[in-house]
C-alpha positions as CSV (number, residue, x, y, z in Angstrom):
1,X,75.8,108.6,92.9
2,X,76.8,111.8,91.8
3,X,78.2,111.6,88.0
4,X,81.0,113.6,86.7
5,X,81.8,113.4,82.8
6,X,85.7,111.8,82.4
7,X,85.6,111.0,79.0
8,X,84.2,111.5,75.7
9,X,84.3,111.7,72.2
10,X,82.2,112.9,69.2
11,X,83.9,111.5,66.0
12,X,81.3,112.6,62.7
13,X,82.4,109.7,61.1
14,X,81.2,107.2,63.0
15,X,78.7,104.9,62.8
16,X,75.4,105.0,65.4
17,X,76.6,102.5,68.2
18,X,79.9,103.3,68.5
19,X,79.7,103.2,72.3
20,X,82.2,101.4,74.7
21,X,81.7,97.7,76.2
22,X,82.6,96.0,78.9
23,X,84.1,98.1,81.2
24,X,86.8,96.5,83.8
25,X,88.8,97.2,86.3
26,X,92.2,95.0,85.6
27,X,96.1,95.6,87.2
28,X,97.7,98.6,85.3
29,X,101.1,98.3,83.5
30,X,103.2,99.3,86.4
31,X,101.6,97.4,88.7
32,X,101.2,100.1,90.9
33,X,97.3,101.0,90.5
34,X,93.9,99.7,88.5
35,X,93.3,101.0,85.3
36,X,90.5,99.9,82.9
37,X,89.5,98.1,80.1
38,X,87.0,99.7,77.4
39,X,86.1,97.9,74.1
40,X,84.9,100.5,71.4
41,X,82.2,99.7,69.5
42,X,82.4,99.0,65.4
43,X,86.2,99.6,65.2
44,X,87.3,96.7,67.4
45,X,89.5,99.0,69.7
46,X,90.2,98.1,72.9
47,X,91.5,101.0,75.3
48,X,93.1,101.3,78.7
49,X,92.1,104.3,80.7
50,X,94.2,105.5,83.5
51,X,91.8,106.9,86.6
52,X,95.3,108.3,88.1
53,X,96.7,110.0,85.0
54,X,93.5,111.7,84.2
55,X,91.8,109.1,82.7
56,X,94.3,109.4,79.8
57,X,93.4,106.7,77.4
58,X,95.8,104.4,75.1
59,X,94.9,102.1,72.9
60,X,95.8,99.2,74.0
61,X,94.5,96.5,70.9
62,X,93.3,97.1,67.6
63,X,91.2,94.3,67.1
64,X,90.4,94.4,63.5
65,X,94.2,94.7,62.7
66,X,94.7,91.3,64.6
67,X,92.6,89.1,63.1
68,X,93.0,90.9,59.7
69,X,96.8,89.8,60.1
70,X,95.7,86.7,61.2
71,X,93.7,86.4,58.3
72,X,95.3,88.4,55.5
73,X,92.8,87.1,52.5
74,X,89.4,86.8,54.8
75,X,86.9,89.3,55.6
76,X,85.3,90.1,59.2
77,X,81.9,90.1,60.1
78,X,80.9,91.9,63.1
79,X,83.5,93.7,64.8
80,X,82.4,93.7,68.6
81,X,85.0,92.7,71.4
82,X,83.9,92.5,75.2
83,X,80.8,92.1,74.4
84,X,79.8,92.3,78.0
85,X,82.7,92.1,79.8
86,X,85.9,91.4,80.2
87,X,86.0,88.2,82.0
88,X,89.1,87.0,84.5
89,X,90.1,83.9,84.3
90,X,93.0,81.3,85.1
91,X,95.1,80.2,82.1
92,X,94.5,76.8,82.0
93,X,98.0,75.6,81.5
94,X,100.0,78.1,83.3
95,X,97.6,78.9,86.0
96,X,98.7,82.9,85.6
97,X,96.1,85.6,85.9
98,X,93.9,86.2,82.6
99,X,90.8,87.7,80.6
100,X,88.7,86.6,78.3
101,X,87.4,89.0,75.6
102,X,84.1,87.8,73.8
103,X,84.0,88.7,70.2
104,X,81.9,89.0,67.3
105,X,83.9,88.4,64.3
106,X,84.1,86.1,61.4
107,X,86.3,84.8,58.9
108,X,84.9,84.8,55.4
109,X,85.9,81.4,54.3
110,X,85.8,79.7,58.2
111,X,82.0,80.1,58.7
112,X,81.5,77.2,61.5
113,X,84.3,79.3,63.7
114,X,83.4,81.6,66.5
115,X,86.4,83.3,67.9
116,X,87.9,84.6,71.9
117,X,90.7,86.8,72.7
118,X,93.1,86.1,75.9
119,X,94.4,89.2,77.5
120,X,97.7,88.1,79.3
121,X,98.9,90.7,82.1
122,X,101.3,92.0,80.1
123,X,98.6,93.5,77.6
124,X,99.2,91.3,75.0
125,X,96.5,89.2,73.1
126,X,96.6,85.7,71.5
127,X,93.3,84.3,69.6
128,X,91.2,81.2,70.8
129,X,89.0,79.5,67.7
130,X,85.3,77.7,68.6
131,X,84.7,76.2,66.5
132,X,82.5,72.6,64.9
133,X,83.5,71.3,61.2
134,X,80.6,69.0,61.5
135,X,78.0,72.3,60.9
136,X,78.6,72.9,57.6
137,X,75.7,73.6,56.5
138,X,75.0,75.5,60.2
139,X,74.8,79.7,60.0
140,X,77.2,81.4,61.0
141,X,78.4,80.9,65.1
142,X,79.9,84.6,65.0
143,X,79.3,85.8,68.4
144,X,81.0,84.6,71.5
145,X,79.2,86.3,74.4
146,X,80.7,84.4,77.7
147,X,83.4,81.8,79.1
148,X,83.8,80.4,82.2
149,X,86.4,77.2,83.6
150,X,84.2,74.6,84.8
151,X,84.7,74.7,88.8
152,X,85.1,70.4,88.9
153,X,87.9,70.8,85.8
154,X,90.3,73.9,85.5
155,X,91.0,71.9,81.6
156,X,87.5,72.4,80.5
157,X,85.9,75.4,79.6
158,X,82.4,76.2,78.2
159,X,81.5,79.6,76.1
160,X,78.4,80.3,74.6
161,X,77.0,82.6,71.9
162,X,74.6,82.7,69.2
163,X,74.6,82.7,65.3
164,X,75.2,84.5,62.6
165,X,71.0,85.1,61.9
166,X,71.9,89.0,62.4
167,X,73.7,89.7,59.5
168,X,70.5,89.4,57.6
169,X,67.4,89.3,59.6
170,X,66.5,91.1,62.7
171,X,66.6,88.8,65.3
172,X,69.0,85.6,66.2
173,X,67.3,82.4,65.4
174,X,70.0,80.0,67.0
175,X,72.1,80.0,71.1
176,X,74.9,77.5,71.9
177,X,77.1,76.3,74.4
178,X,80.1,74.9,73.0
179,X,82.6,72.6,75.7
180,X,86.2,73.1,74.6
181,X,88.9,70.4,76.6
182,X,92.3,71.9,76.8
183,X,94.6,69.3,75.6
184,X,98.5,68.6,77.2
185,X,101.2,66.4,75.7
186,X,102.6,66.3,79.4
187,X,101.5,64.5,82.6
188,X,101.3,65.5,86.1
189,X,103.7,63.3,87.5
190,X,103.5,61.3,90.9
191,X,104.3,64.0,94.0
192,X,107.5,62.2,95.7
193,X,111.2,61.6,94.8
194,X,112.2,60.5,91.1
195,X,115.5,59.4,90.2
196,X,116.0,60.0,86.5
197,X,118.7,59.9,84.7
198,X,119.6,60.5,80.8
199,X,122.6,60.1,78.2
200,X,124.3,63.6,77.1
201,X,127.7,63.6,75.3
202,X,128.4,60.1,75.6
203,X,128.1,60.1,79.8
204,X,125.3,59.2,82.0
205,X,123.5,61.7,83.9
206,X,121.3,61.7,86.3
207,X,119.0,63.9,88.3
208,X,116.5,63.8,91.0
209,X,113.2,65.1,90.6
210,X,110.8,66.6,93.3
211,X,107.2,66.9,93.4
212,X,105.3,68.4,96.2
213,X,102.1,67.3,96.7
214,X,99.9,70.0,95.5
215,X,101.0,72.2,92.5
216,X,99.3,74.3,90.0
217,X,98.8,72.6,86.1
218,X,101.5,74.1,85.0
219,X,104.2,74.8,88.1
220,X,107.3,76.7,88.3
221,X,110.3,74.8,88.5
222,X,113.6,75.8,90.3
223,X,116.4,73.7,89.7
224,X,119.1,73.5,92.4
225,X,122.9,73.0,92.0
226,X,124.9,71.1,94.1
227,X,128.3,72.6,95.9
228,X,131.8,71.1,94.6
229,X,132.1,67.5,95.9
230,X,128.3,67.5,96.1
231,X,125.4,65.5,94.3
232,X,121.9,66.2,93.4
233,X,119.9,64.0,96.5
234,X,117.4,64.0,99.3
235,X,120.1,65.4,101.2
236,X,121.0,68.6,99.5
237,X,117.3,69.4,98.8
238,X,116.5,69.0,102.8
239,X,119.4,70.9,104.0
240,X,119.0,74.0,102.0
241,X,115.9,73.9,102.9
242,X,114.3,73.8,99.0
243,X,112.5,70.8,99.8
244,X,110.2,72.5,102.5
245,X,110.2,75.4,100.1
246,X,108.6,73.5,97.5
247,X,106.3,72.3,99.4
248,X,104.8,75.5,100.8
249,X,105.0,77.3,97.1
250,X,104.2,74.3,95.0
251,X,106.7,74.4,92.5
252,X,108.8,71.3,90.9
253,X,112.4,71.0,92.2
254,X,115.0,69.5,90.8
255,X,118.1,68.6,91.5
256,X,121.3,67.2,89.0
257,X,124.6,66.1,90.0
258,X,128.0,67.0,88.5
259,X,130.9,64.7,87.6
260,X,132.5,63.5,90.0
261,X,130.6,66.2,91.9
262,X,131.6,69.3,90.6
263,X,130.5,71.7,87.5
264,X,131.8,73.2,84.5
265,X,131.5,76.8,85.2
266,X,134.0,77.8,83.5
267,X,137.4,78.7,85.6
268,X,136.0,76.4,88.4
269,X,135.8,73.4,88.8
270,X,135.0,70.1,86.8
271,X,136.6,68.9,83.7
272,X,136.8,71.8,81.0
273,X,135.5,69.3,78.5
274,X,132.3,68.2,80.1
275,X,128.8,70.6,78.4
276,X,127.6,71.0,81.8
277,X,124.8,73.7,80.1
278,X,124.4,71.2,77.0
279,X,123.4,68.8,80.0
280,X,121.1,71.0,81.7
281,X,119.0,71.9,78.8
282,X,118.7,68.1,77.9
283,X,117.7,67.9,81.5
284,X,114.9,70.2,80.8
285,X,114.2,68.4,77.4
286,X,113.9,65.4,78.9
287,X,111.4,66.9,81.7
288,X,109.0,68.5,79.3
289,X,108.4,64.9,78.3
290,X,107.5,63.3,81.5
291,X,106.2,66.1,83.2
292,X,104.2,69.9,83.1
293,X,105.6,73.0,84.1
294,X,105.6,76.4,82.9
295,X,108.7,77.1,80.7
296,X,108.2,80.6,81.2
297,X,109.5,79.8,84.9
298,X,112.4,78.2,85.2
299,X,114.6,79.2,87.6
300,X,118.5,78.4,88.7
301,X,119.5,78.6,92.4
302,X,122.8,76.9,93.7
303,X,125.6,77.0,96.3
304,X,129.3,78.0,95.5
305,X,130.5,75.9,92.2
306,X,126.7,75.6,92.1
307,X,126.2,79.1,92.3
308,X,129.3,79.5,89.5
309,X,127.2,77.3,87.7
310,X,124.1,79.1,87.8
311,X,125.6,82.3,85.9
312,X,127.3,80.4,83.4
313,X,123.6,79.3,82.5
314,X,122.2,82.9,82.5
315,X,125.0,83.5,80.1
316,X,124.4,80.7,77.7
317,X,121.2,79.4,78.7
318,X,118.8,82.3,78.8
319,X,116.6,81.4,76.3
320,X,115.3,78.9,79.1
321,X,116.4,80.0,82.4
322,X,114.1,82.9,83.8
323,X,116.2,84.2,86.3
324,X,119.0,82.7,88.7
325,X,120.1,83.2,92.5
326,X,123.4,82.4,93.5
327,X,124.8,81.4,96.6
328,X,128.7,82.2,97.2
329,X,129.0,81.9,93.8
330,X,131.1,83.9,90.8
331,X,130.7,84.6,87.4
332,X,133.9,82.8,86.2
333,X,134.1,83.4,82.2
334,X,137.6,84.6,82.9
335,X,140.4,82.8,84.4
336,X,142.8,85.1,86.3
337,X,145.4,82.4,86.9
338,X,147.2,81.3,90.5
339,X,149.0,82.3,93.1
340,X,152.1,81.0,91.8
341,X,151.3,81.9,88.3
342,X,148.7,84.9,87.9
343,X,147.6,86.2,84.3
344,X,146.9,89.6,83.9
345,X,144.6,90.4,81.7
346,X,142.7,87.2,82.5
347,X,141.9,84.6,79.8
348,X,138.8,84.3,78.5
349,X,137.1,80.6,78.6
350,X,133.0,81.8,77.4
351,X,131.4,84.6,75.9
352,X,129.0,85.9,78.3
353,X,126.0,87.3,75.7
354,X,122.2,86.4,76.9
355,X,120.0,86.0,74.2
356,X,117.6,88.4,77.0
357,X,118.3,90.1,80.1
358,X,118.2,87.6,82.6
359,X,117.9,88.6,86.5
360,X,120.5,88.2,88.9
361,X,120.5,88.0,92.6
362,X,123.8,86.9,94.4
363,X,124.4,86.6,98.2
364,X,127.5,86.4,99.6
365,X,129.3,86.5,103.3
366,X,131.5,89.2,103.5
367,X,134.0,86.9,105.2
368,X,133.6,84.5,102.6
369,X,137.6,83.0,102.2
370,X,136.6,80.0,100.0
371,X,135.0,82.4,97.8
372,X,136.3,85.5,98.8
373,X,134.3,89.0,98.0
374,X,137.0,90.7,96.5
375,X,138.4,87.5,94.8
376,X,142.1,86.3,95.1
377,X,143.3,83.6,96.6
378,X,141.1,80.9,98.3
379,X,141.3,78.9,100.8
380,X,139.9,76.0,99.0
381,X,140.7,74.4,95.6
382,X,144.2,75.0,95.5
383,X,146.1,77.7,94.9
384,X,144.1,79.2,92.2
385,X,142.7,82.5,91.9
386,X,139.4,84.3,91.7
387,X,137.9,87.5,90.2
388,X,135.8,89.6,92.4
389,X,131.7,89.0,93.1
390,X,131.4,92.4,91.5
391,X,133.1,91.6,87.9
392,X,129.7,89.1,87.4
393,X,127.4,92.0,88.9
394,X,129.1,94.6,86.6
395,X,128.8,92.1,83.4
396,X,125.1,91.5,84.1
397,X,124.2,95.5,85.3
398,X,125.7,96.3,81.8
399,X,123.9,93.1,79.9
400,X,120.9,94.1,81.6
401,X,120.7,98.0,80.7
402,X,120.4,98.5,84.6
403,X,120.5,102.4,85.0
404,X,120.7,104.4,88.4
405,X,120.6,103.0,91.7
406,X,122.2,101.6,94.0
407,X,119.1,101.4,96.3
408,X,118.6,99.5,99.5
409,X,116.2,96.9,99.0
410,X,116.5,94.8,102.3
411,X,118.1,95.0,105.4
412,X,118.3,93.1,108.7
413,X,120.4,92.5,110.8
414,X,124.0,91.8,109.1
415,X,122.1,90.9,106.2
416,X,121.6,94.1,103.3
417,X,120.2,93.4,99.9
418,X,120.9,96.7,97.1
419,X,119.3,97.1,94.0
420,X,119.9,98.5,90.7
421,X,117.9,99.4,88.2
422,X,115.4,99.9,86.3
423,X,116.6,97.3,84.0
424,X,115.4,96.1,81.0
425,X,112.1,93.8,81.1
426,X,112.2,94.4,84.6
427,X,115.7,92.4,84.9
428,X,116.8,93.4,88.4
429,X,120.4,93.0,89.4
430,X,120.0,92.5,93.6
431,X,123.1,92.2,95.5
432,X,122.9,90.8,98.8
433,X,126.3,90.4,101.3
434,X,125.5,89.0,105.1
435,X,128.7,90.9,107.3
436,X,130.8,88.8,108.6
437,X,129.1,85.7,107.1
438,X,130.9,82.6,105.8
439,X,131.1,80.2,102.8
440,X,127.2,78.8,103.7
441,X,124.1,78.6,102.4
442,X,122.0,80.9,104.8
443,X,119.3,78.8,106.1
444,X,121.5,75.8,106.7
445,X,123.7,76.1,109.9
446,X,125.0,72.5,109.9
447,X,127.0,73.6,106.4
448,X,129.1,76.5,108.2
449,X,133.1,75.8,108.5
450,X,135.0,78.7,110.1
451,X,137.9,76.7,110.3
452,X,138.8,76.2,106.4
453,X,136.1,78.9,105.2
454,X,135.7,81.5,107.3
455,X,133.1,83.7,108.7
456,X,130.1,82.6,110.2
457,X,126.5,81.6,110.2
458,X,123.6,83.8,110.0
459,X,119.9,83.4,109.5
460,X,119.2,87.6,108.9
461,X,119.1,86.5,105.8
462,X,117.1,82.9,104.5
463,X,118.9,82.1,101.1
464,X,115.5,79.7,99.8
465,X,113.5,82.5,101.1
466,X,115.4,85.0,99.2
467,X,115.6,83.0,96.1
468,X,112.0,82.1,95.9
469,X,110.9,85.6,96.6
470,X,113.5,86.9,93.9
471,X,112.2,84.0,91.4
472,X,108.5,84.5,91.9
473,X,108.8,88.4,90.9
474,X,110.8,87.3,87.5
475,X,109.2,85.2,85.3
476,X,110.4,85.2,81.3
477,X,109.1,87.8,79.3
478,X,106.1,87.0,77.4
479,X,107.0,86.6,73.8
């Protein structure tokens, strides 16, 4: 090859072998390019060089800093970091994309310890101890020099390294291997149908549970919401099409039912006094106790009061709901009256303030007259009346620090999908309207009445295929 100089430095203060380890070749920020990974000798830097900005270099870690917060009264020995390399990896629990960083470093009063780093996609770092109390009187581990997932277990891992001989003699005098077992206070679960059910508020619940057969450790998990007059079953998971869905992405899917089958979202449609989102997170209480998933991926989808339902949980639920897709739905914090008996301003029923910006996508038919685009009257549940699609997509654009845009993101057919953004965190708001569509779920023909809800049925857009899509791009910020 023929080699052209992109980077260098020449600091008088540094110490001889203050080169750069392990380069790597890992996604960039954006997402849009490869940058790579450097770990600078002696001062525990690790730095991110950009091959398309001319190899402009941040620092992305300061090693030394990190542990040295971590351990605020101990002292490091050995300050390497990739040693050799930055090696990928599978988290073990979540299944995302990772790297391991070997280190050599030390705490002063934790001599049987050897410690990792684990670079998350995001760029941030979190600390993995080695470690083997029954050496005490073994020299220092120190150096972790590989990792690697055993290929018969993704829960067991094996590093190796060698002692601390360095520190005062020329050459190591101990290796070892070291097996580490990840360990989960949650199960699997049997693939199939569960019918569970719990007590919230006084009131039985119940929900069904569905498992595909093949999912990752830790899998995503989409919980869909029922229609007024519906219930979570077999049925509603089939005829969306979520089941077959599930099955081809391998996340968990659950389903709840409402009382008497409708939700509290707020001006529509169950009792005002039933905790519908106090129910929910039990729901998801009670899951992380009989099953894994990843809580960083938890994701509302759901048809008309359903779909109501689903932004009244990205209002007040957002601390556990990644993102949520609704289906014919509203954001209904407000109640804007009747026909017969209108209020103007509305009244407000719930506050709408995420603890984060949570993503939206809502898909509507523009002949919609159950749910109607530009709210008003409906042609179901009485005489009452709605606020428009966009008072929800306004509330979450402004929640969501969405600026520019709109932008066309999809479009076939009848079906068009905009955009706004950027958005904080990445916290698209997508707005999707099928013309002359009905009060359906798109993908599911059979659940199309022109008579009492106008419009029609269209498959230019696929409303599980949408949601999954939308959810899969979203996950919750890494803390």
């Amino acid at each position: 090859p023929t080699w052209t100089e992109v980077l260098s430095w020449n600091d008088p203060m540094d110490s001889p072998g203050a080169g750069v380890r392990g380069l790597t070749g890992v996604p960039g920020p954006d997402g849009t390019h490869e940058v790579l990974l450097g770990a600078r000798e002696r001062d525990g830097e690790i730095w991110r060089i950009d091959p398309m900005d001319d190899h402009a270099r941040t620092v992305e870690l300061d090693g030394r800093r990190l542990l040295q917060g971590l351990w605020p009264d101990g002292l490091l020995a050995g300050r390497l970091l990739a040693y050799n390399r930055f090696i990928s990896g599978s988290h073990p629990l979540t299944g995302r994309p990772i790297h391991w960083v070997t280190s050599v470093a030390v705490k002063n009063d934790d001599p049987n310890a050897a410690w990792l780093l684990v670079r998350h996609q995001d760029g941030s770092y979190e600390p993995v101890r080695v470690y083997d109390d029954a050496l005490q009187d073994h020299p220092l581990l120190v150096s972790t020099r590989t990792i690697e997932a055993a290929p018969w277990d993704p829960l067991e891992l094996y590093t190796g390294g060698y002692d601390g001989a360095a520190n005062d003699r020329m050459n190591h005098n101990t290796a070892w291997i070291f097996r580490g077992r990840v360990h989960r206070t949650c199960t699997d679960g049997e693939p199939g149908e569960h019918h569970l059910s719990l007590t919230h508020a006084g009131r039985r619940r119940e929900y069904l549970v569905y498992i595909p057969e093949f999912t990752p450790v830790r899998a995503p998990l989409v919980i869909m919401l029922h229609g007024g007059g519906g219930a979570g079953n077999l049925s509603l998971l089939e005829r969306t099409g979520m089941r077959e869905k599930a099955d081809e992405e391998g996340f968990v899917l659950v389903a709840p039912s409402g009382i008497e089958g409708l939700w509290n979202a707020g001006a529509c449609c169950g009792d005002p006094e039933v905790d519908d989102v106090g129910f929910i997170v039990a729901m998801l209480d009670d899951l992380e106790t009989r099953r894994c998933f990843d809580r960083k991926r938890v994701y509302v989808t759901g048809h008309s009061n359903g779909g109501m339902m689903a932004y009244r949980l990205a209002c007040e639920a957002s601390d556990r709901v990644a993102a949520v897709a609704a289906s014919a739905g509203y954001l209904l914090n407000q109640d804007p009256g009747t026909v017969d008996a209108p209020i103007d301003p509305p009244t407000p029923l719930f506050s709408c303030e995420p603890d984060r910006p949570v993503p939206v996508l809502s898909v509507h038919g523009t002949e919609d007259t159950c749910a109607p685009i530009a709210g008003g009257p409906v042609s179901c549940g009485g005489r009452r009346l709605r606020l428009p699609v966009a008072h929800g997509l306004d509330t979450f654009r402004t929640l969501n620090g969405c600026t520019g845009g709109p932008s066309v993101s999809f479009e076939q057919g009848d079906a068009r999908c905009m955009s706004w953004g950027p958005c904080a965190g990445g916290s698209d708001v997508v707005y999707c309207t099928v013309e002359g569509g009905g009060h359906t779920w798109f993908g599911n023909p059979r659940g199309t009445n022109p008579d009492r809800f106008g419009g029609r049925y269209s498959d230019d857009l696929i409303m599980q295929d949408a949601a999954w899509d939308f959810f899969e791009t979203h996950p919750m910020p890494v803390d």
